[in-house]
C-alpha positions in Angstrom: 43.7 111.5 109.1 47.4 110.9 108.1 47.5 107.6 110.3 44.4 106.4 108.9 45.5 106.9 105.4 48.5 104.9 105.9 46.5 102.4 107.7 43.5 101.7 105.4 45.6 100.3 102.2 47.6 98.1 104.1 44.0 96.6 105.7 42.6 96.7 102.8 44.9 93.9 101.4 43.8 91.6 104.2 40.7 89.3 104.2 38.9 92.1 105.7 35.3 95.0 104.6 36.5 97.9 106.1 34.1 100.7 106.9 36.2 103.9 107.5 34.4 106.9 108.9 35.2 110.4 109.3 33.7 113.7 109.8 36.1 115.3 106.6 35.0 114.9 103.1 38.7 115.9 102.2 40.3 112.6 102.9 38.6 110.6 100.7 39.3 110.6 97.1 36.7 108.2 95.7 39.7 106.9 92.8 42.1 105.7 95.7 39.9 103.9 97.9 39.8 100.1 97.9 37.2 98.2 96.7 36.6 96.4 100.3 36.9 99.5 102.1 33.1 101.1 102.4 33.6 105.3 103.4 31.6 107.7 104.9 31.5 111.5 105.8 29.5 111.4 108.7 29.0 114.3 111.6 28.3 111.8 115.0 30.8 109.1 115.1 28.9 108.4 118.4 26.2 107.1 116.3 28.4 105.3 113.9 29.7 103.5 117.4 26.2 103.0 119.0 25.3 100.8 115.7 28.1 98.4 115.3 27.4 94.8 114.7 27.9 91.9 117.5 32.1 91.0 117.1 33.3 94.3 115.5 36.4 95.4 115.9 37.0 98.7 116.6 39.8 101.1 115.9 39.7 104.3 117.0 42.2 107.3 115.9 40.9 110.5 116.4 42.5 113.9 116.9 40.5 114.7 120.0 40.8 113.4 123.6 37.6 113.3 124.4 35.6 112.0 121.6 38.1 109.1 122.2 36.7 108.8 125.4 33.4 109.0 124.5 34.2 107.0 121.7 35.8 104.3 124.4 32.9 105.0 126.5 30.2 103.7 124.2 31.8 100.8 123.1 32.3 99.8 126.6 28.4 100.4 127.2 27.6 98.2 124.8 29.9 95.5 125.1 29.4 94.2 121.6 32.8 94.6 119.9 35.4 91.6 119.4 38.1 94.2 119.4 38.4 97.9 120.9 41.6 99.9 120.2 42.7 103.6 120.7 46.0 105.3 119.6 47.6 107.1 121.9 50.1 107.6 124.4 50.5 105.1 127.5 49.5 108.7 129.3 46.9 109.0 127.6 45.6 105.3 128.3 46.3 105.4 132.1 44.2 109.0 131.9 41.3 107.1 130.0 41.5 103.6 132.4 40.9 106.0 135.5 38.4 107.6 134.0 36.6 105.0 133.2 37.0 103.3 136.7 35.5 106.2 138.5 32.5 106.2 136.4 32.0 102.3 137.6 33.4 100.6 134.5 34.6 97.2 135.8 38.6 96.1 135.5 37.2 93.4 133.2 35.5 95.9 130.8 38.4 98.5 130.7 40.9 95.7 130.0 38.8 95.0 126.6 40.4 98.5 125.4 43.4 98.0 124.1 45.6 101.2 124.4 48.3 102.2 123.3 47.1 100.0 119.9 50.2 98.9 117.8 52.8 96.2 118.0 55.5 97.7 120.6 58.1 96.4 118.9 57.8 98.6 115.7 58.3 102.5 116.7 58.2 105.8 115.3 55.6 108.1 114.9 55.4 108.9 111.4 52.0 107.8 110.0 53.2 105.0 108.1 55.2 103.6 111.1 51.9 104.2 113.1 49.8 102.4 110.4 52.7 99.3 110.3 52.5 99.0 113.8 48.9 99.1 114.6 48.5 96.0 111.2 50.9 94.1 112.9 48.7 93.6 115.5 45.8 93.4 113.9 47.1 91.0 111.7 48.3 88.9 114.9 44.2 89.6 116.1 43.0 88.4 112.8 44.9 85.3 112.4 44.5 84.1 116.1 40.9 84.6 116.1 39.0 81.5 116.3 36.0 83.0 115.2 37.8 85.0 112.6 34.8 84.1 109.9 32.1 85.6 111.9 34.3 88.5 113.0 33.9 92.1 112.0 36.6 94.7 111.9 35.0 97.9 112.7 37.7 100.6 112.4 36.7 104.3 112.7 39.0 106.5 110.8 40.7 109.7 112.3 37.1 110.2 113.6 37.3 106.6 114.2 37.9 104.0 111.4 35.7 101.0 111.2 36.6 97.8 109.3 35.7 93.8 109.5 36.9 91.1 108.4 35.2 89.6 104.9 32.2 86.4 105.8 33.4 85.0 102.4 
């Protein structure tokens, strides 16, 4: 959750409607969050995942391996996301990539994850260095994007944060 935290005001300053998701009711204090950025307390972040609209960009920063994968996985099914990131180590992506290729995932389809997500250039692993890193990029994403009017940053907190870009 301390990633996410960091992350979520920093996004929230951006052009973006962030929908940030997580399975603890603790981590969101009602008076601190954004205007743009839409919470939820929700149990199956599978199901959050399984509905995400055409272009979303995903963001995905869980504490647990393999809800990341299964996370991964279901976006990958679905092919509907713009964007699809996972922290984590390069370990941890390799892990994940072979995976995914033994359960008949095509090269093209695991290169849409992006993994380890974050500028490489900023280190550190304290949450706010995480959170830097990781806007950099999205920030780089967001103002590349051709179709950035049309395209949806899903970002699914700690469980997964889910955020997208503002249509106005």
């Amino acid at each position: 959750g301390h990633v996410a935290q960091a992350l979520v005001p920093i996004l929230a300053q951006l052009p973006l409607q962030i929908h940030w998701v997580d399975d603890r009711k603790s981590l969101f204090d009602p008076a601190l969050v954004p205007k743009n950025v839409e919470y939820s307390v929700e149990e199956d972040p599978i199901a959050v995942m399984n509905n995400q609209n055409e272009g979303a960009w995903a963001v995905i920063l869980t504490h647990n391996h393999q809800l990341d994968y299964e996370l991964v996985e279901c976006a990958l099914k679905h092919q509907r996301l713009s964007f699809l990131g996972m922290i984590g180590s390069d370990t941890k992506a390799k892990r994940f990539r072979t995976r995914l290729e033994s359960r008949g995932y095509s090269e093209q389809q695991i290169a849409h994850m992006v993994s380890p997500i974050g500028e490489r250039s900023i280190v550190g692993k304290r949450p706010i260095e995480v959170a830097v890193s990781i806007s950099a990029q999205l920030i780089n994403q967001l103002n590349s994007s051709v179709d950035n009017v049309n395209s949806v940053l899903d970002k699914h907190y700690i469980e997964q944060t889910i955020t997208a870009p503002n249509s106005s």
